[in-house]
N, C-alpha and C positions, 0 to 999 in steps of 0.2 A: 629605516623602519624600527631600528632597537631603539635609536633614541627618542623617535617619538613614542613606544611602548614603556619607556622608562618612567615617563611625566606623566601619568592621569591626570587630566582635569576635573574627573567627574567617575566615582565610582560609589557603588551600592554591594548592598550581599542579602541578600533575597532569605526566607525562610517562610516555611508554612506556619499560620497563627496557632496558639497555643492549643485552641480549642478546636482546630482542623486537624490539630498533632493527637489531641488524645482520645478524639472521635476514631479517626485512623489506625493510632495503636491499639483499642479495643474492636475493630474490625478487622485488624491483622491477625488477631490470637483466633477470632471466629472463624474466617477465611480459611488457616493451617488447621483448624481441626477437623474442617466440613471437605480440606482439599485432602490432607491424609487420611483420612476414613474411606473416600471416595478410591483412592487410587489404590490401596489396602485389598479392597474387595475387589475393583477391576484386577489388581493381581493372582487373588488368589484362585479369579474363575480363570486368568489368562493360564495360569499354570497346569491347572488341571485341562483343559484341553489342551495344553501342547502334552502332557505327561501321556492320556489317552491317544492321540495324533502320535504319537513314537511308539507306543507299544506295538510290536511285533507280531501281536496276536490276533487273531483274528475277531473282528466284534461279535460277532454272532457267539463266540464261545467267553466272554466277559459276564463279570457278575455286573458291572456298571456302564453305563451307556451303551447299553447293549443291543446291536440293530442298527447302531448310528452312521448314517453316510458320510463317506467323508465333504458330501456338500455340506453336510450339516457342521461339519467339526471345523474345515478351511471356512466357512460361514461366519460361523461364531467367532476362529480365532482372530479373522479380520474385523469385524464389528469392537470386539474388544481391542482391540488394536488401534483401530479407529478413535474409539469415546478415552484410550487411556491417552494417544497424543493429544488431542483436542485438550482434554482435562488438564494434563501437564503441562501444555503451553498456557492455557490460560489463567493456570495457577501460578504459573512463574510471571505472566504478567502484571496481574493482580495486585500479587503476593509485593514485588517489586516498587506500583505506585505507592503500594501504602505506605512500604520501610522507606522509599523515597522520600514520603511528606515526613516523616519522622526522624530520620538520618542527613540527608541531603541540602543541599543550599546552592543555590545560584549567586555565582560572584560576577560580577560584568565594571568593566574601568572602560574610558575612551579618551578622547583626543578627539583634538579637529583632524587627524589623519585614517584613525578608524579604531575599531573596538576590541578590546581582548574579552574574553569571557571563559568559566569551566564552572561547568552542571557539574558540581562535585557530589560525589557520592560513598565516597571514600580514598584513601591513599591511591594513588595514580590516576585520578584522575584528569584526564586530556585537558591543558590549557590552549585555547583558539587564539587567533587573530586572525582581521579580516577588514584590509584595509577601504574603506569607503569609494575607492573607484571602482570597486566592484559591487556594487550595491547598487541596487535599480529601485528599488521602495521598500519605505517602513511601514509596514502594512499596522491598520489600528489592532489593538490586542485582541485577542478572541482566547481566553483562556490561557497566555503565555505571549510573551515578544518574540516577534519573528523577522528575520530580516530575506527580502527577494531579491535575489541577484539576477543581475544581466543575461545569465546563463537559463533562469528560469526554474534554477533550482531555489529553493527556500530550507532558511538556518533559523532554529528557533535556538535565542538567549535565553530566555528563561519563564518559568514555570510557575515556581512558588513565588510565593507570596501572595499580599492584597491586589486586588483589582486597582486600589488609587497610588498601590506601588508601580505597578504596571503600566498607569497611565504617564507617571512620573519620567519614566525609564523611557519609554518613548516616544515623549518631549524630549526629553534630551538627545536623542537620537537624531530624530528630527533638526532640531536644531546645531550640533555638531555636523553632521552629516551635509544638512541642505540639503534635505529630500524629505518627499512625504508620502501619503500612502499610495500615491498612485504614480508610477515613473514618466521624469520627468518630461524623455522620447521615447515612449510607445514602440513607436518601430523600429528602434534600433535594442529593444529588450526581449528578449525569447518571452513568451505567456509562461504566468507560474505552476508549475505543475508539469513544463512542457521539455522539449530538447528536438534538437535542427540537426538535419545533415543535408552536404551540399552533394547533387548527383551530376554527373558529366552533364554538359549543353547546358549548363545553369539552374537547375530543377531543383528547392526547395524542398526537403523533406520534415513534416512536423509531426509528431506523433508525441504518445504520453512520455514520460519518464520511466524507463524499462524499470528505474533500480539496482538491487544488486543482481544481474544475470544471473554469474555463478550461484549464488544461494540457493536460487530455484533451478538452475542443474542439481546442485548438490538434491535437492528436496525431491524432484521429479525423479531422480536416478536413484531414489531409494524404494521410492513409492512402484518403482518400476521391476529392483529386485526383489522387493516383500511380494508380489503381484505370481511375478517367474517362480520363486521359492514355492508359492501355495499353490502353483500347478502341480509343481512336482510332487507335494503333500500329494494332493490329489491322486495323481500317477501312482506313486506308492502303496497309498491304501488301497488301491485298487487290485494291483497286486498281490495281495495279499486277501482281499474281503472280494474278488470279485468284481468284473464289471458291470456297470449299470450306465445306463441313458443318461442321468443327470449327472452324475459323477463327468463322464467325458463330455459335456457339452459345459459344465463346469471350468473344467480343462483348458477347453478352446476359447470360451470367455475370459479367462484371465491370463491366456497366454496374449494374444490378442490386444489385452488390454496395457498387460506389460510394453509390450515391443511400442504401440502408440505412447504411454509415458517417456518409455526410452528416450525416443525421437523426439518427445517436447520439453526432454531435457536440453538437448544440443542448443545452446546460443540461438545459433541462426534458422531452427527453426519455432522457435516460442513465438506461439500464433500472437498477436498485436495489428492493430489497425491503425496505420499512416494517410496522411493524404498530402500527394504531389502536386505542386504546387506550381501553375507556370501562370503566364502575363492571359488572360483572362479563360483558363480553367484550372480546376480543380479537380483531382484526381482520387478519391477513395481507395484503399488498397488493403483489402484482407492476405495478410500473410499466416497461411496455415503446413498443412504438410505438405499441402499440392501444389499446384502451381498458382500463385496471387490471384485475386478474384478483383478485378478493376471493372469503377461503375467511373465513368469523365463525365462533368457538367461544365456546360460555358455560362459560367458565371458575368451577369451585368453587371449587381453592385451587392453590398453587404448593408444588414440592417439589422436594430439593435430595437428587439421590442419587450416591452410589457404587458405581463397580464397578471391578473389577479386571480388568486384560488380561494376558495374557503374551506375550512376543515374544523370540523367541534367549534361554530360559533366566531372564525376565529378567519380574518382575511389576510393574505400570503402577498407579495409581490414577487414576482418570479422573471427574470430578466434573460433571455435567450438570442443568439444570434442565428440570423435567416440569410440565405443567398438564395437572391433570384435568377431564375435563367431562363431560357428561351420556352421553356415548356411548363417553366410553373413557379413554385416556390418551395424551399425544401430546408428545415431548422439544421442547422451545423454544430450548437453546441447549448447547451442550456448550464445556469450556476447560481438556482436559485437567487435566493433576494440579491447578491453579490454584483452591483451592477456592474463595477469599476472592473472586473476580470473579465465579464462581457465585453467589456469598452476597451480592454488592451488586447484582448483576441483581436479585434474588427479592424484599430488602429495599426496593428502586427500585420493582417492577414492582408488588407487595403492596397498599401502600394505594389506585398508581394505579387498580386491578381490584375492589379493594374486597372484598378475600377472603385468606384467609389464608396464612403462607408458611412450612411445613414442613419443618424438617430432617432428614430420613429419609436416613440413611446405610445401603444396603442394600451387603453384600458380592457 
């Protein structure tokens, strides 16, 4: 593997056009000021209700916010809490494409053995390799080169640059590779977007791409002690200002509402819909907190239709996959105009169901 990494036959280095650099850098400077202003003011109101929310005092006897429940205060302080993550995330991502296009470069080399690549962005930036047995299709560009592995998972090369760079890039790919946008065996490639697990007695499991789990423990388990925390607010100021109705039912709603976070923090219980897969049914399966909600179909065959929408003047083709069964007919997955991901679900799901897969184009 190193020494075919050593020889590139064929390498590029990607960059955004001059005039997509300096469109970008003058909407980066607009961006930082419209997003530091924004989160300035959400601070200074977040502060002032927590400063009120601590004082000791009782409201009733304040020269300011005088009267105020602590529904109103744990109210507020979430809401703000709320618009300042939303704002801070979406400002760091924002903020991020734009210095990307201006900073940033896609380098990508390959071989007839497989491809190195690094989205560089600055010093340390991750250099890849990814040798071409693992590659199930070079999907056409759609705003960046991406390559779909076996596994179902998809690896975008790169970003910037021209459109007719992009087509360049994977040409080559293609070509190197000996593959193209749509893989070569169907069924022996997981669907993009997807991931398999094998259960005792032979049972197929197919469901989305979880992702990073942990991230969303981590995120769920936060979202779950800020939740517990502002009961407590709650509890407290009660203590102090008096009970009231909404205050305690307050309480009970967000205690409540913590402990449910809690739980869909944990791995195995993050609700996700599977379907189990045997030699002609198919099994749906909501995994929540309780116990799995399974709907079985005995599946005849699988079929691959079109139909057409219109929207503002303007007509759609929209490509969906259908299985039939003994009591009707019932659509399994829809992917807009994309037919080809249609066509590797059906091809994929086919032998596993052990019934046939129909391409019936209806208009």
């Amino acid at each position: 593997m190193a020494e075919a990494r050593a020889v590139p036959v064929w390498q590029t280095r990607l960059k955004a056009d001059p005039q997509r650099r300096a469109l970008h850098g003058v909407m980066l400077l607009v961006w930082c000021a419209v997003g530091l202003g924004g989160l300035k003011l959400g601070l200074d109101l977040l502060v002032e209700v927590l400063r009120v929310s601590f004082d000791p005092a009782p409201m009733g006897l304040r020269s300011d916010m005088r009267n105020v429940q602590a529904v109103g205060l744990v109210l507020g302080g979430l809401a703000l809490i709320a618009f300042l993550t939303v704002w801070l995330w979406l400002g760091i991502r924002v903020g991020c494409f734009f210095l990307r296009s201006l900073w940033g470069e896609d380098q990508v080399s390959m071989d007839t053995r497989g491809v190195t690549w690094r989205r560089w962005n600055g010093p340390g930036s991750e250099l890849c390799y990814l040798p071409f047995t693992e590659v199930a299709a070079v999907p056409k560009p759609i705003g960046g080169v991406e390559l779909q592995l076996h596994s179902g998972r998809v690896v975008r090369l790169a970003s910037l640059g021209l459109w007719s760079e992009h087509e360049a890039l994977w040409k080559t790919l293609c070509t190197l590779s000996e593959l193209g946008p749509t893989p070569l065996e169907p069924e022996k490639s997981v669907p993009r977007g997807k991931e398999v697990l094998m259960l005792p007695e032979g049972v197929v499991v197919l469901r989305d791409d979880r992702g990073d789990v942990e991230e969303k423990a981590w995120v769920r388990g936060g979202v779950a002690l800020l939740l517990m925390s502002s009961a407590a607010m709650v509890g407290w100021r009660q203590s102090i200002d008096g009970l009231t109705v909404e205050d305690t039912l307050l309480a009970v709603v967000l205690v409540a509402a913590a402990i449910w976070a809690g739980l869909n923090a944990l791995p195995g219980l993050q609700s996700r819909w599977e379907w189990e897969l045997r030699p002609g049914s198919l099994e749906r399966v909501w995994h929540g907190l309780g116990t799995p909600e399974r709907v079985r179909h005995q599946v005849k065959w699988l079929e691959l239709r079109r139909t057409e929408s219109e929207y503002d003047g303007s007509t759609w083709e929209v490509f969906s996959l259908w299985i039939r069964t003994g009591s009707g007919q019932m659509e399994l997955s829809q992917a807009g105009s994309q037919r080809s991901r249609m066509e590797h679900l059906g091809d994929w799901l086919a032998p596993r169901l052990g019934v046939r897969f129909k391409r019936k184009l209806e208009e």
